[in-house]
C-alpha positions as CSV (number, residue, x, y, z in Angstrom):
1,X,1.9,-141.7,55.9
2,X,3.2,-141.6,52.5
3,X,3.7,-138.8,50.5
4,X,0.4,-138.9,48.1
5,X,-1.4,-139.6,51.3
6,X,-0.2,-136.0,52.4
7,X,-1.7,-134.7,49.5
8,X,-4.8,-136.2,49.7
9,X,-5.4,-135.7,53.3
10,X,-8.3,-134.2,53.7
11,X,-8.3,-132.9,57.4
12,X,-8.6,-129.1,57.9
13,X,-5.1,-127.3,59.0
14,X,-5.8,-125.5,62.6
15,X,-6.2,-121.9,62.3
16,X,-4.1,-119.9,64.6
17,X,-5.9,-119.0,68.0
18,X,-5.4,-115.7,70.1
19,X,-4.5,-117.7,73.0
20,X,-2.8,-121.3,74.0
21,X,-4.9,-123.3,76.5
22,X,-3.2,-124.3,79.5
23,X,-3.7,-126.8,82.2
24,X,-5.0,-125.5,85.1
25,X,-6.0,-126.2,88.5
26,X,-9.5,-125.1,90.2
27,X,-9.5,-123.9,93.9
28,X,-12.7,-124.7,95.5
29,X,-13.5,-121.0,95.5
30,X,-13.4,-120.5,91.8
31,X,-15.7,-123.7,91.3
32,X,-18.3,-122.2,94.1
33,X,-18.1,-118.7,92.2
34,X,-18.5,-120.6,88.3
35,X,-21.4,-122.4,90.1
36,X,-23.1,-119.6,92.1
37,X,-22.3,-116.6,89.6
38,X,-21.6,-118.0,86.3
39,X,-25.2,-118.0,85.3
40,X,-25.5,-114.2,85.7
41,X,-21.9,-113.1,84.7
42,X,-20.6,-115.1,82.1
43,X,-22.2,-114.4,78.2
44,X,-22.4,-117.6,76.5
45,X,-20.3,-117.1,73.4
46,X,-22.8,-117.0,70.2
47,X,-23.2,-115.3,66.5
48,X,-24.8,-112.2,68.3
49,X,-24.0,-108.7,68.5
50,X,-24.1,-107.9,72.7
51,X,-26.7,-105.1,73.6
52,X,-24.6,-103.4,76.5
53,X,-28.0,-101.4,77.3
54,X,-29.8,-105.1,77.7
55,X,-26.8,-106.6,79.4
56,X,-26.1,-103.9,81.9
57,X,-29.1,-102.7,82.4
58,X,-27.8,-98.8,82.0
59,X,-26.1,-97.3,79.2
60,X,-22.1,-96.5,80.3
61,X,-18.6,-96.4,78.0
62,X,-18.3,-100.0,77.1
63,X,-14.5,-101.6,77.6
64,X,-13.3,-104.9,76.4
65,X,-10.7,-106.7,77.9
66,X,-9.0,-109.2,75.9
67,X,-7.1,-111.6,78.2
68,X,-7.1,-111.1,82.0
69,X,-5.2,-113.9,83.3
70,X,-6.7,-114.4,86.6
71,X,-8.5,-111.0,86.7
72,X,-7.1,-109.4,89.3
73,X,-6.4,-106.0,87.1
74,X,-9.7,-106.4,86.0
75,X,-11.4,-106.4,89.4
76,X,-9.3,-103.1,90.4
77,X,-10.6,-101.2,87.1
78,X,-14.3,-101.7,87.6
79,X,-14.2,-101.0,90.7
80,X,-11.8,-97.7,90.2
81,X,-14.5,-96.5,87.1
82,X,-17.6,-97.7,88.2
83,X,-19.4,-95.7,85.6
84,X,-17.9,-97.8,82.9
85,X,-18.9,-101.3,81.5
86,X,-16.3,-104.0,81.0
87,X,-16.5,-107.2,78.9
88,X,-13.6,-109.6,79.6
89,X,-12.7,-112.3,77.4
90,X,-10.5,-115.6,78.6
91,X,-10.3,-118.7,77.6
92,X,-8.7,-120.3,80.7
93,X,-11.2,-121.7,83.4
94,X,-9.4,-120.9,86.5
95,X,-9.4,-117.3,85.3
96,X,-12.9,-117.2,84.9
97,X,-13.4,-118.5,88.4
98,X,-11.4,-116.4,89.8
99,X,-12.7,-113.0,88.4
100,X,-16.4,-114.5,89.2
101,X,-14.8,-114.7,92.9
102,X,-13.6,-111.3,92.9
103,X,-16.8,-110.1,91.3
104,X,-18.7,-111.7,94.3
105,X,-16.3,-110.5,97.0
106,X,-16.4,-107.0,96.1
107,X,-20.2,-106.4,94.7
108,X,-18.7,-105.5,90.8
109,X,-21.9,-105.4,88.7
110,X,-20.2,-103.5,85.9
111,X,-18.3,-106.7,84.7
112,X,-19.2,-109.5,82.3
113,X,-17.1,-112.4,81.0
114,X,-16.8,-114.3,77.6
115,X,-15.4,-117.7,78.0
116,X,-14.3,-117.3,74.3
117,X,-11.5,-116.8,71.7
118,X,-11.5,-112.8,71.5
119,X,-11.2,-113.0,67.8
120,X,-14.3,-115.0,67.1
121,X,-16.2,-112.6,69.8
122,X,-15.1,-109.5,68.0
123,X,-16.5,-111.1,64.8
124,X,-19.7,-112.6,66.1
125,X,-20.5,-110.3,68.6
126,X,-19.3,-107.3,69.2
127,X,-20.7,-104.5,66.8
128,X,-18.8,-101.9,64.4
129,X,-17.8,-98.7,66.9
130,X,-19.1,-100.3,69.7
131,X,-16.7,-100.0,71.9
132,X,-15.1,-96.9,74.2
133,X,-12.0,-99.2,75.0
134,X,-9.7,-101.9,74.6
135,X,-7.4,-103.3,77.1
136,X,-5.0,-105.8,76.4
137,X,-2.6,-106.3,79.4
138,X,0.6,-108.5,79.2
139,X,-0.1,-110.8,76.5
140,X,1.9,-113.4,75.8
141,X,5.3,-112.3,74.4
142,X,6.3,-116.0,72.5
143,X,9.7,-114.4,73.7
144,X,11.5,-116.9,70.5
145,X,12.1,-115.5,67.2
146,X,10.2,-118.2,65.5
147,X,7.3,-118.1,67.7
148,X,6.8,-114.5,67.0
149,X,4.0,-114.9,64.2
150,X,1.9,-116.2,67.0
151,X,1.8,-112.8,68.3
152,X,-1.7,-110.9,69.1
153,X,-0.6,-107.3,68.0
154,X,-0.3,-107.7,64.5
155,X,-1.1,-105.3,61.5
156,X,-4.2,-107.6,60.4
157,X,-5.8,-108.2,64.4
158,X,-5.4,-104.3,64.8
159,X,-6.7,-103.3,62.0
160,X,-9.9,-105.1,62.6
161,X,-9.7,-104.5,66.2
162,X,-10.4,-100.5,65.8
163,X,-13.2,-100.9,63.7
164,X,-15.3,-101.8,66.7
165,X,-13.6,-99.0,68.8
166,X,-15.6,-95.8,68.5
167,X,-14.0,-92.3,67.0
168,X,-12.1,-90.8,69.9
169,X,-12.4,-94.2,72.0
170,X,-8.9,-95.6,72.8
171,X,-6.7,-99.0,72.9
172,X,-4.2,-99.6,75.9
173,X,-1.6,-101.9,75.4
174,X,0.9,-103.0,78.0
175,X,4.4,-105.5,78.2
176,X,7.4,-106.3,80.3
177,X,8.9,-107.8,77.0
178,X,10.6,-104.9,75.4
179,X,10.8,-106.2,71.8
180,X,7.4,-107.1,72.1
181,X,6.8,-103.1,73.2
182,X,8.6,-102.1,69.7
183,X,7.1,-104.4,67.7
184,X,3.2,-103.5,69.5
185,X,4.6,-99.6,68.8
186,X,5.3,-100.0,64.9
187,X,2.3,-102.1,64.9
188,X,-0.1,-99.4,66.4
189,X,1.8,-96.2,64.8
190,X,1.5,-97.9,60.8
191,X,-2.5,-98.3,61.6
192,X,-3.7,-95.2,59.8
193,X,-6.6,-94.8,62.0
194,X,-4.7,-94.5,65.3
195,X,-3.1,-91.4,66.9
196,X,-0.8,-92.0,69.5
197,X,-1.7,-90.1,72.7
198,X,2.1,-90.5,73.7
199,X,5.6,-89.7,72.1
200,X,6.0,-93.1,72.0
201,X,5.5,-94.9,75.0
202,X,2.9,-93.8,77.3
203,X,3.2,-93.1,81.2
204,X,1.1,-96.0,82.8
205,X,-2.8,-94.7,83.1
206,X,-4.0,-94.4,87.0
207,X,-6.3,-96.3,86.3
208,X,-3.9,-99.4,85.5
209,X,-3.1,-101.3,88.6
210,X,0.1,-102.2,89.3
211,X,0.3,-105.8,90.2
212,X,2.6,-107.9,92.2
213,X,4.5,-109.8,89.4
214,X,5.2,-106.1,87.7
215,X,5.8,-104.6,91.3
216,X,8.8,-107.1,91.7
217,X,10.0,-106.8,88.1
218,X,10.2,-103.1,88.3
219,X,11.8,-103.6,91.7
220,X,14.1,-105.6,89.4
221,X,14.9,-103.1,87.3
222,X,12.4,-104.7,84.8
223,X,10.8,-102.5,82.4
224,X,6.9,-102.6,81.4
225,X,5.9,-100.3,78.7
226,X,2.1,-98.9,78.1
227,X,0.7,-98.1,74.6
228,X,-2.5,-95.7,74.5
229,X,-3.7,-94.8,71.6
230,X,-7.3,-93.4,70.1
231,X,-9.5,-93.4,67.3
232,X,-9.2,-90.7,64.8
């Protein structure tokens, strides 16, 4: 392509994405579970604000969940604070089959999932103060220098992120990638609308599982590092 072709070329640029798909294989228990339970757990994404009464059927502290790999953690919390609503959001199928699986296994009705970029779900569908909690567990750390921008904790995602957290409702953040931890902690401190419920880092919450990969990391000598912060 020549050079005034560049300049002419019409195509859009890609926006940056919260997430990076990956391939991904499905066991025959996470198809069963997308088949059997999809219909009643998973929210089709759409420009719609969720009604947690309508969607629940009670009204309970709503907490989204931004990422839950292959929701594992997810499965423990609901079922540790069962008088608490949780949204999760992923992207990645297997993940969604395999929360659906857990869902079914061990009777959660207090989840529901978004198979949807969390950005676009905050925009379209989640309402102003909405929200009790946030959750974001382990993201990924794009551990080189020049793949840092890519990052999900950044002063612009944060910002808008607490405006659909209520007053006094909180954000949990954790990582085993330590700059990752400094940069989510000078991140969260600058945003003038979150206080730090910690001096610095914050002692993991019982309510936070502690899985198998972070188990063996700490076993390691690994570190992992938990942000909590509220809503002034």
């Amino acid at each position: 392509m020549s050079e005034d072709e560049v300049k002419q070329d019409p195509r859009p640029r890609r926006e940056i994405k919260s997430f990076v798909t990956r391939p991904g294989r499905m066991g025959t228990g996470q198809i069963k579970a997308l088949a059997e339970l999809g219909p009643r757990f998973v929210l089709p994404y759409q420009v719609e604000r969720i009604d947690p009464a309508a969607t629940f059927g009670r009204s309970a502290p709503l907490v989204l969940e931004i990422g839950f790999g292959m929701g594992g953690a997810t499965a423990d919390i609901a079922a540790t604070l069962p008088d608490h609503d949780f949204i999760g959001c992923e992207v990645h199928e297997p993940g969604v089959g395999a929360l659906l699986k857990l869902i079914g296994e061990r009777e959660l009705g207090n989840i529901r999932i978004v198979q949807h970029d969390a950005v676009e779900v905050l925009r379209d569908m989640v309402g102003e103060a909405a929200l009790d909690g946030v959750h974001i567990f382990f993201p990924d750390p794009w551990h080189k220098t020049r793949h840092n921008k890519r990052r999900l904790i950044q002063p612009p995602f944060v910002a808008n992120l607490v405006r659909h957290i209520k007053p006094s409702g909180y954000l949990h953040l954790a990582t085993d990638w330590q700059p990752y931890a400094e940069q989510m902690l000078d991140v969260l401190t600058a945003e003038p609308t979150l206080l730090n419920t910690a001096a610095g880092y914050a002692d993991k919450p019982a309510y936070r599982p502690l899985t198998k990969f972070e188990a063996r990391g700490l076993r390691l000598g690994h570190g992992v590092w938990d942000l909590v912060f509220r809503k002034r």
